[in-house]
C-alpha positions in Angstrom: 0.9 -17.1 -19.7 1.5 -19.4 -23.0 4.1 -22.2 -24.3 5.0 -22.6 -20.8 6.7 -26.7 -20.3 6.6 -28.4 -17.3 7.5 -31.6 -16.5 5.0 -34.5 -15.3 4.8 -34.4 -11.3 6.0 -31.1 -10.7 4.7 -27.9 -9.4 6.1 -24.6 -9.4 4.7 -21.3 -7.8 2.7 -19.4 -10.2 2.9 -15.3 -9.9 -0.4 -13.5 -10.2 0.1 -10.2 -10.5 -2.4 -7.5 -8.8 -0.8 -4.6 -11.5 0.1 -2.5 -8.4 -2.7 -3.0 -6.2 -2.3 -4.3 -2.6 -3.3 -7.6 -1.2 -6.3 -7.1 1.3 -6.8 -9.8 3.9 -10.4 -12.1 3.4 -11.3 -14.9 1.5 -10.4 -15.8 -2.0 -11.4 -18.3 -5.2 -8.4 -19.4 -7.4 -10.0 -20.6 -10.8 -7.5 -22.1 -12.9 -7.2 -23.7 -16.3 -4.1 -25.5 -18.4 -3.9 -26.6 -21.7 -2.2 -28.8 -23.3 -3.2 -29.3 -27.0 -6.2 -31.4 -26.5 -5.7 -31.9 -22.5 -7.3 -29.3 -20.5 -7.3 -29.0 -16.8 -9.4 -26.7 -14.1 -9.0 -26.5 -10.6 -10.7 -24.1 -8.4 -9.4 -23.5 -4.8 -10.6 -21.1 -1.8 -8.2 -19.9 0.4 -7.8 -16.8 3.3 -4.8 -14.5 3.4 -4.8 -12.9 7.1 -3.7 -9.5 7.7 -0.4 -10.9 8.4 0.5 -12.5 5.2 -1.5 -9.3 3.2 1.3 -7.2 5.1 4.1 -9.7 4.5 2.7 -10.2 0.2 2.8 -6.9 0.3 5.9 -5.7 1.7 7.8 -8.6 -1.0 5.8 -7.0 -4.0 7.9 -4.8 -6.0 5.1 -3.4 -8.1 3.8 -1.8 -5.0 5.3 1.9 -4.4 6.3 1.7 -0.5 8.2 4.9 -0.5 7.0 7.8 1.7 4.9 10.4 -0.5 7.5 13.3 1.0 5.5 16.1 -1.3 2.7 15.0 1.6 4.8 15.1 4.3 6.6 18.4 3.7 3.4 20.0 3.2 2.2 19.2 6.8 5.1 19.5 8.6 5.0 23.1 6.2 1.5 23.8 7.3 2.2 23.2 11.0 4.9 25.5 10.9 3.1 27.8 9.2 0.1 27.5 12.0 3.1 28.0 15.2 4.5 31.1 13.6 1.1 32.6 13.2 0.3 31.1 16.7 3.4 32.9 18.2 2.5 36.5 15.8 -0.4 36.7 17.5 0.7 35.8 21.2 3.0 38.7 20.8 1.1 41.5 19.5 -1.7 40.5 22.1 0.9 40.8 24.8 2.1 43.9 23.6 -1.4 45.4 23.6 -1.5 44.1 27.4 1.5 46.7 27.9 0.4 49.0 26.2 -2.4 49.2 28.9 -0.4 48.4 31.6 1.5 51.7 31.0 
């Protein structure tokens, strides 16, 4: 970001955007620089985002599509049915040969 202002002893928290992607749990190195006309600062800090707060970043981040992917699910659940009505087809016409014998 540019010609941001901030006043002298203040923070603020800083987005950093992962364009979509989700946060995975491990280890991580911050490098950051500000400028100021001549003034330049760098800091560089490591820190660990657990599977817990990797769930919790990502359930808050609205870039990240959390919405079921129904086209997915119908197919299955499609499929499946598909599979029991084929299933039950075939039950019947081998039970109907049975009879056939039978008689």
């Amino acid at each position: 970001k540019e010609m941001m202002q901030m006043a002298p002893n203040s923070n603020f928290n800083f987005p950093i955007s992962l364009e979509g992607d989700r946060f995975r749990s491990g280890n991580y190195v911050l490098d950051l620089t500000a400028k100021s006309g001549e003034n330049e600062w760098s800091w560089t800090r490591e820190f660990t985002i657990d599977a817990d707060d990797a769930r919790k970043l990502n359930r808050e981040d609205v870039m990240i599509d959390n919405h079921a992917n129904w086209w997915m699910i119908g197919s299955i659940v499609l499929v499946i049915l598909l599979l029991v009505v084929i299933l039950y087809l075939l039950i019947q016409k081998k039970k109907a040969r049975v009879n056939e014998q039978e008689q």
